[in-house]
C-alpha positions in Angstrom: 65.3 10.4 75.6 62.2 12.6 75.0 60.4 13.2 78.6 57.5 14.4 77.2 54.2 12.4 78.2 52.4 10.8 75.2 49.8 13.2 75.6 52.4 16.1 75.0 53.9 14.2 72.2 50.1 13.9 70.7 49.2 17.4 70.9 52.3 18.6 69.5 52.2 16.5 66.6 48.7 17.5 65.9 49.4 21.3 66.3 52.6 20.9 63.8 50.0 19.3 61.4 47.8 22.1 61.4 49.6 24.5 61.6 51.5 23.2 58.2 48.0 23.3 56.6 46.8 27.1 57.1 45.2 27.0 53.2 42.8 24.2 54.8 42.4 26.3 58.0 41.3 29.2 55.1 38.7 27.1 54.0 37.6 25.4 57.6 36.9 29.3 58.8 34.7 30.3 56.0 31.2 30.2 57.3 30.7 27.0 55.0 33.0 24.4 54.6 32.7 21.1 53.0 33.0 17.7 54.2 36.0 17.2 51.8 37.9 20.4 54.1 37.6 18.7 57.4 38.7 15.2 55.7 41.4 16.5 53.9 42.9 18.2 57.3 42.6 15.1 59.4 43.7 13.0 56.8 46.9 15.9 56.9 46.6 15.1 60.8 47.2 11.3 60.7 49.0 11.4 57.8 51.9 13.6 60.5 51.1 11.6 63.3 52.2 8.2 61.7 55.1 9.8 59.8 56.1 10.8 63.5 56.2 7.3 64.9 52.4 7.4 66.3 50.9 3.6 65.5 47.3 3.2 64.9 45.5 -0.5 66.0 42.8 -0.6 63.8 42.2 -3.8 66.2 42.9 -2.6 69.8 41.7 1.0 68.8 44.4 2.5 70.3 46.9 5.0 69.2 50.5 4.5 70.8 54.0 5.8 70.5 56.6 3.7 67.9 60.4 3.3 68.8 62.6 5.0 65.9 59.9 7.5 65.1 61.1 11.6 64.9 59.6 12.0 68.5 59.0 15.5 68.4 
C-alpha cells in the first residue's frame, strides 16, 4: 500500500510528466513560446496523470486518486 499522501502522489506524477517531455521544456524556455507549447505540455501532464489512476470530475471539479491505477 502506497503511504504517500495524494499531494505526494500528484506532484510526482506531474514531475514524471515533465520531465518525459524536455523537447517541450526546449521550447517553454525560449524567450517566446506559443500557446500550442504550454497546451501540448499540460495536455502531456493530464494525459500521465490519468494513465496513473488520477480521475478527473468534470462535475465535482475535483481530481482524486483511482483504485488499480500504477500509483507511483
Amino acid at each position: 500500500m502506497d503511504h504517500r499522501s495524494f499531494r505526494d502522489q500528484l506532484a510526482f506524477s506531474i514531475g514524471y510528466a515533465v520531465s518525459r517531455s524536455r523537447d517541450l521544456l526546449r521550447r517553454l524556455l525560449k524567450e517566446h513560446i506559443t500557446d500550442d507549447a504550454r497546451q501540448q505540455l499540460a495536455e502531456r501532464v493530464v494525459e500521465h496523470l490519468e494513465l496513473s489512476g488520477f480521475e478527473i470530475d468534470e462535475q465535482e471539479r475535483i481530481m482524486r486518486k483511482q483504485d488499480g491505477g500504477r500509483g507511483w
